[in-house]
Structure formats: structure tokens, C-alpha cells
C-alpha positions in Angstrom: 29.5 13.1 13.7 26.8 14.4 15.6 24.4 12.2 17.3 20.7 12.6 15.8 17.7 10.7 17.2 15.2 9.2 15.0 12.2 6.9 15.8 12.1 4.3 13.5 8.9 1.8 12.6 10.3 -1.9 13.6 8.2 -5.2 12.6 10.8 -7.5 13.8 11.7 -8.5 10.4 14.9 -8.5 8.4 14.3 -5.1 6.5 13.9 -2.6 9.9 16.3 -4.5 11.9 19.2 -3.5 9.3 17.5 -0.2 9.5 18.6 -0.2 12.9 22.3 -0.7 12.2 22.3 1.7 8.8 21.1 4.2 11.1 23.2 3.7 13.7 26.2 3.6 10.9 25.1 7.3 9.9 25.5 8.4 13.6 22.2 8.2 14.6 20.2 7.6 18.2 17.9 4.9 17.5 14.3 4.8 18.9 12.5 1.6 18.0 9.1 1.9 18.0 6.7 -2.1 17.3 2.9 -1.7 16.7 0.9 -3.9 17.9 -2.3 -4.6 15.8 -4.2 -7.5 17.1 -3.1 -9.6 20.1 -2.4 -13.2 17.8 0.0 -15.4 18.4 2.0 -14.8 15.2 1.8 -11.1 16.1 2.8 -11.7 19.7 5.7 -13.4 18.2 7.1 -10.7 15.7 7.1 -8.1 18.7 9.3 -10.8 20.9 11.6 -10.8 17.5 11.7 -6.9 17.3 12.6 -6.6 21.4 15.2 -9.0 20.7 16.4 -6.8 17.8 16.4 -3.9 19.9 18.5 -5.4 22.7 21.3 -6.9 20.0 21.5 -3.2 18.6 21.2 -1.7 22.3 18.6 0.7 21.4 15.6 2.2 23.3 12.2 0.3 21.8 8.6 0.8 22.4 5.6 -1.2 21.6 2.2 0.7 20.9 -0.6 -1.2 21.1 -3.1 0.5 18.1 -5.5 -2.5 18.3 -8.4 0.6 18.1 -7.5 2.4 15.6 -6.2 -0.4 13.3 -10.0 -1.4 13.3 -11.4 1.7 12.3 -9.1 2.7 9.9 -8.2 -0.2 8.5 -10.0 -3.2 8.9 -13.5 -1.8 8.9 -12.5 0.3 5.9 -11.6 -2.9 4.1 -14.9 -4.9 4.8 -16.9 -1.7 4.1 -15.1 -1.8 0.7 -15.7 -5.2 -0.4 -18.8 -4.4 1.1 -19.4 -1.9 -1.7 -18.2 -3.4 -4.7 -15.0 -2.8 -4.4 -11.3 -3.6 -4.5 -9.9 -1.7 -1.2 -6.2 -1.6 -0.7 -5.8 -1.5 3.2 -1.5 -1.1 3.3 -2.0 2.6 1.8 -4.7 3.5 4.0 -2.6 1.7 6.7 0.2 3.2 5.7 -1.5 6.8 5.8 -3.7 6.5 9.0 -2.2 4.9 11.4 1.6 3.4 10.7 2.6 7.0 9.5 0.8 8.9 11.8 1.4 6.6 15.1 5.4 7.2 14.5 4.8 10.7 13.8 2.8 11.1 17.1 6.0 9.0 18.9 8.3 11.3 17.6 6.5 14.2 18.8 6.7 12.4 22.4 10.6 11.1 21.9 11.1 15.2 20.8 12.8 13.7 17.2 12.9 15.5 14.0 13.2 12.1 12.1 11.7 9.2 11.6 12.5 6.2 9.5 11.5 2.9 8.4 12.1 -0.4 6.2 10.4 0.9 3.2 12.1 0.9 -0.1 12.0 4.4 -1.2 13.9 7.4 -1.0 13.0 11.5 -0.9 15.1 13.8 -2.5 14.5 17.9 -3.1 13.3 18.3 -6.3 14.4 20.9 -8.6 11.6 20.9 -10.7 8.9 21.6 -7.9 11.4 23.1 -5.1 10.4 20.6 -2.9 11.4 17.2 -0.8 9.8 14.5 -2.8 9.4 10.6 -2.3 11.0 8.8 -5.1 11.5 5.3 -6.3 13.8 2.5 -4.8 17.2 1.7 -6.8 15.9 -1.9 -7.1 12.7 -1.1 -8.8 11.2 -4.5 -7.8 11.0 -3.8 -4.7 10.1 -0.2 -4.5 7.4 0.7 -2.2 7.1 4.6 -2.7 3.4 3.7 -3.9 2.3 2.3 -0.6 3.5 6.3 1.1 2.1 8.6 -1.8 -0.9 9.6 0.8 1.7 11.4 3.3 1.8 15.3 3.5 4.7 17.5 2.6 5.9 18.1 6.0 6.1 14.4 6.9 8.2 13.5 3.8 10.7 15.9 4.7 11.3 14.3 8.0 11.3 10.6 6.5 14.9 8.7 6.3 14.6 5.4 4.5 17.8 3.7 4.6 17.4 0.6 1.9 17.2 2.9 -0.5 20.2 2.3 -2.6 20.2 -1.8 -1.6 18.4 -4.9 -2.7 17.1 -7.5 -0.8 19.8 -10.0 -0.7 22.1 -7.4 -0.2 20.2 -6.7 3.2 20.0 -9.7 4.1 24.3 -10.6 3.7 24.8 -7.8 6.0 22.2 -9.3 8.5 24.2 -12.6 8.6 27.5 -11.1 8.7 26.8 -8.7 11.8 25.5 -12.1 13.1 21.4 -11.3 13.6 19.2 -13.7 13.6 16.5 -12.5 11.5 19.1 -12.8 8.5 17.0 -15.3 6.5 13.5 -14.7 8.4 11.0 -14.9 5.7 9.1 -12.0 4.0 5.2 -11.2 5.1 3.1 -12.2 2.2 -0.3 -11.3 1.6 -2.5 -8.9 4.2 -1.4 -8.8 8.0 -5.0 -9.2 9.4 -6.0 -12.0 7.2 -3.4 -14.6 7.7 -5.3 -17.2 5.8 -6.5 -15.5 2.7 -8.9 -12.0 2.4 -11.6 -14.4 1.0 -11.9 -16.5 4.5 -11.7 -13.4 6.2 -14.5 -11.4 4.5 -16.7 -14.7 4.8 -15.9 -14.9 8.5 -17.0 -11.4 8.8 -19.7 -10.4 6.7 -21.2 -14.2 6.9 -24.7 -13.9 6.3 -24.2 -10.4 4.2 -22.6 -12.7 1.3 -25.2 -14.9 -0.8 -25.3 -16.5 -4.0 -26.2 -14.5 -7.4 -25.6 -14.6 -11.2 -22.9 -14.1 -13.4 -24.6 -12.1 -16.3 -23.4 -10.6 -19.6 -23.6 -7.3 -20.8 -27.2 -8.4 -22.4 -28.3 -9.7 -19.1 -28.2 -13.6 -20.4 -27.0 -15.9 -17.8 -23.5 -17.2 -17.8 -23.5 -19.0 -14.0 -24.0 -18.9 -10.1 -21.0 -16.8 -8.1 -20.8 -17.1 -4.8 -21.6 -13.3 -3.5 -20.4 -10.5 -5.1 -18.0 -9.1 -2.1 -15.8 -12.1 -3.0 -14.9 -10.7 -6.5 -12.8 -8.0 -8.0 -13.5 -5.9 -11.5 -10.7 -7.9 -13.9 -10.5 -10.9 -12.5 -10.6 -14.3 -14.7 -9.6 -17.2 -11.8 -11.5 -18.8 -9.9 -14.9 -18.3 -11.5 -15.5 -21.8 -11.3 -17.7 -21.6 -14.8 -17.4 -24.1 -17.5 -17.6 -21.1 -20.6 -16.0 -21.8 -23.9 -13.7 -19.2 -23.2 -12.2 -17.2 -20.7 -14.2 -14.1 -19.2 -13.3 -11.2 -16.9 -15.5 -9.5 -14.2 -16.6 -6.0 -15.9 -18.5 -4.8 -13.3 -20.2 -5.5 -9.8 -23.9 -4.5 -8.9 -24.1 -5.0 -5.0 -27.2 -3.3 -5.2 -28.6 -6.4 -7.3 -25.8 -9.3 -6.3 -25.2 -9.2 -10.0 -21.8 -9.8 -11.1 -21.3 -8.9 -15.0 -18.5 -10.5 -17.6 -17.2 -9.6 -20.8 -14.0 -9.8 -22.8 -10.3 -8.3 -21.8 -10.8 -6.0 -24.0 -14.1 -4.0 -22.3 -11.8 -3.4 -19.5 -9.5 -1.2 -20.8 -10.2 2.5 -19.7 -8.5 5.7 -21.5 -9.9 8.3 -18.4 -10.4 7.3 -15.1 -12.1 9.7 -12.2 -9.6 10.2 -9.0 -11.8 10.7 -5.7 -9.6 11.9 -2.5 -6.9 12.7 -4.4 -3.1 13.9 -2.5 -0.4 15.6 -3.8 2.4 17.1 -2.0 2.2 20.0 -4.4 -0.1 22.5 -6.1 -2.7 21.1 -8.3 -1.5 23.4 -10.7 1.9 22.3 -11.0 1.1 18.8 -11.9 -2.2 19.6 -14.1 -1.5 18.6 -17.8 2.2 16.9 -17.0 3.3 14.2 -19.2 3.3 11.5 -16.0 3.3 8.0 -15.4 0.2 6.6 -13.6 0.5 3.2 -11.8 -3.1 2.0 -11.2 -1.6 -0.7 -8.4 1.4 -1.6 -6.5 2.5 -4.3 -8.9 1.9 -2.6 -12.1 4.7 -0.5 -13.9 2.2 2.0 -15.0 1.4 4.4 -18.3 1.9 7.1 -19.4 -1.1 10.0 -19.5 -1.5 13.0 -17.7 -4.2 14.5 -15.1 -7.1 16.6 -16.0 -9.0 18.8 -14.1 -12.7 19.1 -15.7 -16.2 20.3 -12.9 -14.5 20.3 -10.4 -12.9 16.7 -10.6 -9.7 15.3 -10.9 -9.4 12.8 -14.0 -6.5 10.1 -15.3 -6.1 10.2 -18.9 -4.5 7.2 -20.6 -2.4 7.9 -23.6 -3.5 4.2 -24.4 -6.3 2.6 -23.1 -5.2 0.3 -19.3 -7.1 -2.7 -18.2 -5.7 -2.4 -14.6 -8.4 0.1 -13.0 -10.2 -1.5 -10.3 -12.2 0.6 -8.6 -11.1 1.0 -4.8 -7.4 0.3 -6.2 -5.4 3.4 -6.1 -3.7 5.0 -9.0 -0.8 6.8 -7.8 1.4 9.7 -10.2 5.1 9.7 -11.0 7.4 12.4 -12.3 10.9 11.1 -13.5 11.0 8.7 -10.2 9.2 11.4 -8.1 6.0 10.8 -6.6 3.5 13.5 -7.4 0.3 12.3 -5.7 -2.5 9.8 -6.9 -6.0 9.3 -6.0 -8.5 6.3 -5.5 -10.1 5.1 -8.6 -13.6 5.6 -9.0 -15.8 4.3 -12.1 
């Protein structure tokens, strides 16, 4: 077979370390490439893991140091969020503006036509649209394609995942059978850059910025004390820490006024929903009116609707009114598996 090079995104973790030896399978010429986000000690230790990787599979392997641009992007996006009211989700934008785009640079530099990583996903051409298209994981719970639905055409055509058609403990069998010793190394939970929780990390940050202010209905009565707005999300019912005669969910956030309103479940169900910076692969045209499913977060299995295109806005409309539209959240658009594009939800 002849030998292709591909630069492929490495954590040090279980999932792009059998990436490596899929690759390699297929015939290709590895490039490993870590980045480096913030010089921690955990962090220090996951690039030590991916060298180590790198030298079991006898690959070349770079580590980029994108402390800079990490900040910017994403970490500074996500405070300015919460900031706002908001429910950011920094792995898309990570995914989009600096992951993506730092291994697309690489590859530029390495002179590869490829690049790969971890991801649960696939692309395949389309015959619908005459086009390469993300689409959906095999093993639906753990498909990912959400997290890359912000990437341009002429990136997905280049992407190689090669998980696609496994699940997890299937990865991780071949892992201990070819003797690595990531095999049973434990997922990453929650965000990278806030080890101990996004709520300790916001206060850390934006300490003084967060103060006390009411819980209020829909009439403005009263219902309790929160503990500043930018710790809250639109939906949520835990950790309230109110002593009500029934359970309530945050309707909506008032940064301008520290007011944080709650009603029923039922007053957050939405059947049309505004899409601000929407991406698509596509025309506009070609996806306008579609019968599509809409998943208004990572973890949600979405619904069905269809996208409208009214003054010069892009809408989501429900078939059925959805509770899950946070605003900051992203709500992205599938097409019989495909990924069509999505947009960030705005109220």
C-alpha cells in the first residue's frame, strides 16, 4: 500500500493512541502532534504520556504550545459568556479555533493532505448534497460529530477519524492486547481548564464581578437569594438551595439587574428558536425547509423541525415544543446521520 502522511491530534489518552496504530494499520506515516494549553501539572503529565505513546508506535510527535491562543479563544470566550448570561460551550469553539485549526496549520508545515484524530465521527460523500459530510459515530453514545459541526468544507474533506466503526471497550481490548499502557487510562470528564468544577473557576475569576441577587417569579414576587447570576444556567432545577413547595427552573437571567427568574418546566419549552453565527458546509438554500433533526446540546438526541429563513435571520422550528434551549448552547442540524450545520442559540 502506499505510504500516506497524516498529522494526527494526540492527548495521550487511550482513544488517539489507538488512532496511532489504526492509522498505521491502513498504511499510513504518522505525525503526532500534543497541544499544550496551560503549563499544570496534570497537563505536563498527559504530554509525558503522549511522547511515550509516540516512541511505543515509533512515530514522529510534536508538542505546540497554544497557551495564547487557548486564552483568547477559549477561555476568555467562556468567562465573557457566563459573564453575559449565558451557557457557553467552550469544546466547540475549542474545537473550531484552535484544536482544528492548530493541526491544520501543522499539516500545512508537515506538507500532509490529512489529518486525523480521536473523535467519534465519520465523513462520507453525500449523495444528496454532492459533498463530503461529517456524520455520526456507529456507537451513537459516543458520537462526537456535534463537537466538529463549526469546520469548513475543505477541512472535512481532509479529516480521517478512525473510531468510527468501534466502541469504547472495543478500543480499549486492542490497547491491552498490543500491550500499551494507556489501555485502561481513564476518560477526561468535565472542562480541561477547570479541573475542579466551571463554578470554582468562574468565582476564581470573575471574584468580585459575582454578587448576591433575587430569585424572582414571572410577577416579580420574591422566591429567594442566589448567589450571582453567572453561576446559573436557563433550565436548571439543582442546586438552588431554596426551600419552595415545589421544584422550579431558571426561565431567564437579567445580568443587567442580577435578577435570576423561575417558573415551571413547562415555560421552557420553545417551538422557534433564533440561530446567531450559524455554519453550514452547504448552501443555505439546500438545507432551508428540510425535514431535519436539531440537537440543542451534545447530550441531547434532538427533534425534529426544520430551519427558517425570515429578515434576514436564521430560525429553528420545533415540530414540538423542546425545553433544552439554553442560550449560548449550540443547536447543531442533522440529515439522515449527516451533519448539515447548526448555529448558537440566541433568545
Amino acid at each position: 500500500m502506499e505510504n500516506k502522511k497524516v498529522v494526527l491530534g494526540m492527548s495521550g489518552g487511550v482513544d488517539s493512541s489507538i488512532s496511532v496504530y489504526l492509522l498505521q494499520q491502513q498504511g499510513y506515516e504518522v505525525i503526532g502532534v500534543t497541544l499544550n494549553h496551560k503549563k499544570e501539572k496534570s497537563l505536563v503529565e498527559e504530554v509525558e504520556s503522549a511522547k511515550r505513546v509516540a516512541n511505543f508506535f515509533n512515530i514522529k510527535h510534536r508538542v505546540i504550545d497554544i497557551e495564547d491562543i487557548f486564552q483568547k479563544e477559549v477561555v476568555n470566550n467562556f468567562l465573557e459568556g457566563y459573564s453575559q448570561g449565558i451557557t457557553p460551550s467552550p469544546c466547540v469553539i475549542c474545537d473550531e479555533r484552535v484544536k482544528m485549526k492548530v493541526l491544520f496549520d501543522i499539516a500545512e508545515e508537515e506538507k500532509t493532505y490529512y489529518v486525523a484524530t480521536g473523535h467519534y465521527c465519520s465523513t462520507e460523500y453525500n449523495n444528496k448534497f454532492k459533498k463530503v459530510l461529517l456524520k455520526k459515530a456507529e456507537d451513537i453514545r459516543k458520537d462526537q460529530s456535534y463537537m466538529l459541526y463549526r469546520l469548513d468544507a475543505d477541512k472535512i474533506s481532509r479529516l480521517l477519524f478512525p473510531l468510527f466503526k468501534y466502541n469504547k471497550s472495543e478500543i480499549r481490548e486492542i490497547a491491552k492486547n498490543i500491550g500499551l499502557e494507556v489501555h485502561d487510562k481513564k476518560d477526561s470528564q468535565g472542562i480541561c481548564f477547570a479541573k475542579s468544577g466551571y463554578i470554582d473557576f468562574l468565582k476564581s475569576n470573575l471574584k468580585e464581578k459575582i454578587k448576591k441577587g433575587k430569585f424572582i417569579d414571572k410577577f416579580r414576587n420574591i422566591m429567594g437569594e442566589h448567589e450571582g447570576y453567572q453561576l446559573y444556567t436557563i433550565g436548571q432545577r439543582r442546586g438552588l438551595n431554596l426551600k419552595l413547595p415545589r421544584a422550579y427552573f431558571i426561565t431567564e437571567i437579567n445580568p443587567l439587574t442580577n435578577e435570576i427568574t423561575l417558573g415551571e418546566y413547562e415555560e421552557l419549552a420553545r417551538k422557534k428558536i433564533e440561530l446567531v453565527d450559524f455554519k453550514t458546509p452547504l448552501n443555505l438554500e439546500e438545507i432551508i425547509t428540510l425535514d431535519v433533526i436539531g440537537r440543542p446540546r451534545f447530550s441531547s438526541v434532538g427533534a425534529e423541525g426544520k430551519l427558517i429563513f425570515e429578515n434576514d435571520k436564521i430560525f429553528f422550528e420545533y415540530f414540538e415544543g423542546n425545553v433544552q434551549n439554553a442560550p449560548g448552547q449550540h443547536l447543531v442540524i442533522y440529515y439522515n446521520d449527516f451533519v448539515l450545520g447548526g448555529g448558537m442559540i440566541k433568545y
